[in-house]
N, C-alpha and C positions, 0 to 999 in steps of 0.2 A: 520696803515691800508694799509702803498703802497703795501705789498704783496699780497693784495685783489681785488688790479686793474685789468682789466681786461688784458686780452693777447693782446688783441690790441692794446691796448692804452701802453702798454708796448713796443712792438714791435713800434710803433710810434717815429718817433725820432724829436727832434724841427727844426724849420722850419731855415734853415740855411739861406734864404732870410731875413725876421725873424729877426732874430739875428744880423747881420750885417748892418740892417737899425737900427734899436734901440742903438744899437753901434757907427753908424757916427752920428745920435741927441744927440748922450753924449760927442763926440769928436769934433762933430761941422768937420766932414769930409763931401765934395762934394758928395751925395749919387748917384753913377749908379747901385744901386746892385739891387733894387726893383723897379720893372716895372710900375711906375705911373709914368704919363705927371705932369711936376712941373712949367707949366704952365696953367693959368686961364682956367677952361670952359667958354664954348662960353655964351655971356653975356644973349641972350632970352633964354638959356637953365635954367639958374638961376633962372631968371625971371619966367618964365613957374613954376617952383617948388615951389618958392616961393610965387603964386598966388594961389596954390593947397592948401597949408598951410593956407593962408589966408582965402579962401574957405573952410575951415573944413573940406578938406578931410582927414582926417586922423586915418579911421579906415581900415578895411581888404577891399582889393578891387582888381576886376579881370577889369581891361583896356582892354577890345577888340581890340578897335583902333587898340593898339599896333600890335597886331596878325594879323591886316588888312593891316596894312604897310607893315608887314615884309612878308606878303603873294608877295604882291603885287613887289617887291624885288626882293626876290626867282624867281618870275616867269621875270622878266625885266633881273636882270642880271644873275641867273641861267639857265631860263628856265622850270624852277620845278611848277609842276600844285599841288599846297598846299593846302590845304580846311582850312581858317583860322580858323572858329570855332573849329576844332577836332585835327588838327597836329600841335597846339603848344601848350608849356608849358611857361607862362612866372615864372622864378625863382630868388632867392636870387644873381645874378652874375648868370657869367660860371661854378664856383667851385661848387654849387650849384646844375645846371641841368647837368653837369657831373656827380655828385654824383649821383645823381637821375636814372641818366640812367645806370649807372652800376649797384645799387641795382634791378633795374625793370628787367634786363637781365643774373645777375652771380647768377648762385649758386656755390656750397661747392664744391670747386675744379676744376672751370672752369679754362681754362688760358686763356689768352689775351697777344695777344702781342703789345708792344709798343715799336717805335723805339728811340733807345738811342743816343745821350743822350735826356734827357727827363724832362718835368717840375715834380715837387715834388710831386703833388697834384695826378699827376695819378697811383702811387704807394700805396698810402695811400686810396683810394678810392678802389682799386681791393681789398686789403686784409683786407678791414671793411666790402666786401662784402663774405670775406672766397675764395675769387678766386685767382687766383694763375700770378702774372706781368711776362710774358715772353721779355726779352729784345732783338732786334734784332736791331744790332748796325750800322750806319749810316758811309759810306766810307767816309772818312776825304781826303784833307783838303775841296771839296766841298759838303761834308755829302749827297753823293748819294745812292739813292736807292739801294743795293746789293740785282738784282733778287735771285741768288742761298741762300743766307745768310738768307732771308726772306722767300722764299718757304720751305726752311728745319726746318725754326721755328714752322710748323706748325705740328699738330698731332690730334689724332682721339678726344684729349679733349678741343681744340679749342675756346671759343667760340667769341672773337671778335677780331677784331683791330682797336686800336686809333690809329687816324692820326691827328698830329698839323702841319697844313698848311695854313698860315706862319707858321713857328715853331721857336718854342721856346726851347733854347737858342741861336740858330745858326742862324737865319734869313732864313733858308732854304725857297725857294715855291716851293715844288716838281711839277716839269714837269707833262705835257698829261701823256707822256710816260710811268711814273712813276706812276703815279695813276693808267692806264691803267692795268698793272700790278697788281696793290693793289687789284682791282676791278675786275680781272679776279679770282685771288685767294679765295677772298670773297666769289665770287657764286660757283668757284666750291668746297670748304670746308664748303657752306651752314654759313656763317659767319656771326655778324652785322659786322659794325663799326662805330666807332661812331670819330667824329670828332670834332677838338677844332679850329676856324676860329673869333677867337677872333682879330686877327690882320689881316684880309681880306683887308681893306683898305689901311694898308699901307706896301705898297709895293715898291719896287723901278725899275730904268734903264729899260727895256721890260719886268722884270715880270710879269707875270699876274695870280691873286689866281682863281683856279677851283674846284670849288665844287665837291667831289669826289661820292655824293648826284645825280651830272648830268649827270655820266656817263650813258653809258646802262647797266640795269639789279641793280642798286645800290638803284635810290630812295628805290625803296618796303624795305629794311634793310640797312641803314643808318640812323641814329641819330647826327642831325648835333646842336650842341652847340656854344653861342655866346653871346655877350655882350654887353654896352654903352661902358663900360669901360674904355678900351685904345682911342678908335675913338674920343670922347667926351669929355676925361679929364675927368671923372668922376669917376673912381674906388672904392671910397665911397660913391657910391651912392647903389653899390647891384642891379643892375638889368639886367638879362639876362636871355635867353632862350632858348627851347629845341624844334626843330621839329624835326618830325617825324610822317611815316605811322598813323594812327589816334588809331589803337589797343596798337600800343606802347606809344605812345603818352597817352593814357588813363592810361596807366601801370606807367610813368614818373607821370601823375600830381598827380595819386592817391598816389604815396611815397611823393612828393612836399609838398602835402595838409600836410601831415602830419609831416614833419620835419620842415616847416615855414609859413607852411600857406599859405602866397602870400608876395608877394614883398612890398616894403615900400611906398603908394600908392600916397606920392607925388611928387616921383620919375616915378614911372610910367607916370601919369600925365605928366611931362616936358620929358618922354621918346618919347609922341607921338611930341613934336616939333623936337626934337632932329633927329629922324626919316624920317623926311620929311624937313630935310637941302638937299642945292642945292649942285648940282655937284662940285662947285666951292670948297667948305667946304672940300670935301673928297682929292681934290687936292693936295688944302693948309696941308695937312698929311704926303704930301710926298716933302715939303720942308726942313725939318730938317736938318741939314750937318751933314755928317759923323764923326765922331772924331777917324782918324788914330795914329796908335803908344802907342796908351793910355798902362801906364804898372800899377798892382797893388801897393800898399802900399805907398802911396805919397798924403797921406791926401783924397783917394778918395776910397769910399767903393764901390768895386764889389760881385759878387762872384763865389766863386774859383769850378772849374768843379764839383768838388767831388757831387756838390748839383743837377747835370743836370746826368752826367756820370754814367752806370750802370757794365757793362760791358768793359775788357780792348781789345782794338786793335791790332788783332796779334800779342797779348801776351805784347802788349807795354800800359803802363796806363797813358791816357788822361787826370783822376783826378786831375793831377798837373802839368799839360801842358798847361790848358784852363781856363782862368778866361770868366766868363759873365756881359759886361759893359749896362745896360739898356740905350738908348739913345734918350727915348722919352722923351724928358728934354727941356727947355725953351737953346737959344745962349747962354745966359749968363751964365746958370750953364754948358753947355759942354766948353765954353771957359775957365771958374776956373777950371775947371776938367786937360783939356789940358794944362794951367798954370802950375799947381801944378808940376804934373807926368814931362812937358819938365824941368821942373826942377832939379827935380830929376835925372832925365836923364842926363840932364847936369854936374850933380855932379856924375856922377859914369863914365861917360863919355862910357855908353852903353845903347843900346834901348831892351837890355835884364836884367832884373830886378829877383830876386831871388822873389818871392810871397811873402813867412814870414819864418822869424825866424823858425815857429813851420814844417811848411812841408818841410825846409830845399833843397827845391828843385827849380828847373831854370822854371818862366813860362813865357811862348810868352805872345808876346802883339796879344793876338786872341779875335774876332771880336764877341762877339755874338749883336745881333740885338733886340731885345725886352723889 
């Protein structure tokens, strides 16, 4: 019956994060290649969950709280005036009210552009909605903005732009400057966009993430996506959410309601403590050390561009140029990580490592951040 599947599910190719985590749990390799903290959540986040449970909460349930905090947020470190009742969606994660938001907004041959390289999930989401992923590729090596590169991507069948800022795989936070841009383009091709600010928190040296939601003229068409996630250590927990203008916003929950209903409600639950952590919390995010040099195949699972990379670079391709080391990881496991690879390093007596065998080609030790 595989000849009966559908075209899109056809067209779907396995999750090469996916894959390569499943992989180092069978080889028992140091895993950077999949984006979860492998350190403990915070201890009264547990607790909070665990109390919900104990509490019998555990049927379908819509947490307002949550939508009061994060009003409240928005408007502190945005600026953004959110009506918590109507403009937000809470969903299954960010993968979730992503989805949501692109069914609410493509039809059959829209395109959208997303700048490459790019996470896996916004690929697969355009074209289960029949719309069409226009790539517009990011200047290497500090993945900038290319105004001309970007204004010619656009055309009279337009209809959004994602922007992940931090982004993912590169740790990029595009500049004022550069959103500016985004945001000028928007209003004058009548565009949304929709945003993935899943890693807002942690940033590093003077960056600072900007809601691209704050500029002028953007809240009214913007769809800004988010999560516990990363911040929290939690990435199996499923819960994140979607604001936006309150029409869209009604358009996002009414597809929500119907692909899961609501979020897993004792999660929710320990999301309104989680929420209302102190400054000091969000800090401690941006202690983690960097881990320089790191090369692939040396006992430590990345992965290899080909799964972020859409498009090649003035005809040069990145796919195997660029591994992505996830590096929200406890010391410990970035130090066995950095063990392993100086090792390796040392036995070939170069900080330039072939990837594998299979793509037979030279890749840097390149940095992605998430």
């Amino acid at each position: 019956m595989e000849r009966r599947l559908s075209a899109a599910s056809r067209r779907s190719a396995p999750s090469a994060i996916q894959k390569l985590s499943h992989l180092a749990q069978r080889v028992g390799a140091v895993n950077l290649a999949e984006g979860f903290p492998d350190f403990p959540a915070p201890a009264n986040l547990k607790a909070a969950a665990a109390a919900a449970i104990a509490a019998d909460l555990n049927q379908y349930r819509h947490v307002q709280g949550i939508c009061d905090v994060l009003a409240e947020t928005a408007r502190r470190d945005h600026g953004l005036d959110v009506d918590p009742i109507t403009d937000f969606v809470i969903c299954c994660g960010q993968s979730e009210a992503f989805a949501a938001a692109i069914f609410a907004i493509i039809d059959q041959g829209d395109e959208v552009l997303v700048f490459d390289p790019a996470y896996e999930t916004y690929e697969t989401c355009i074209e289960l909605a029949r719309g069409i992923p226009v790539y517009v590729p990011l200047d290497p090596p500090s993945w900038t903005l290319n105004e001309d590169k970007f204004l010619k991507s656009f055309t009279s069948r337009t209809k959004a732009v994602v922007l992940n800022s931090p982004h993912n795989p590169t740790g990029k936070v595009f500049s004022k400057e550069e959103l500016l841009i985004i945001a000028q383009a928007c209003q004058k091709m009548d565009c949304f966009a929709i945003t993935d600010e899943v890693y807002e928190y942690i940033t590093y040296d003077e960056n600072k993430h900007i809601s691209l939601a704050s500029l002028p003229g953007m809240q009214e068409r913007t769809i800004i996506t988010s999560s516990l996630s990363k911040t929290y250590s939690v990435t199996g927990w499923r819960i994140g959410w979607a604001c936006a203008p309150a029409s869209i916003a009604s358009a996002i929950r009414n597809i929500h309601v119907k692909l899961t209903d609501s979020a897993p409600t004792p999660f929710q639950e320990a999301a309104l403590t989680a929420l209302t952590s102190t400054p000091d919390f969000y800090l401690s995010l941006k202690k983690i050390e960097f881990v320089t040099n790191l090369i692939n195949n040396a006992g430590v699972a990345a992965v290899p561009g080909r799964g972020f990379f859409h498009r090649n670079f003035d005809g040069e391709s990145y796919h195997h140029r660029h591994v992505r080391f996830a590096f929200c990881k406890g010391d410990d496991t970035l130090m066995a990580a950095a063990l392993r690879m100086r090792k390796l390093a040392d036995s070939k007596g170069t900080w330039l490592i072939g990837s594998s065998r299979q793509e037979d080609q030279t890749t840097s030790a390149s940095c992605g951040s998430v």
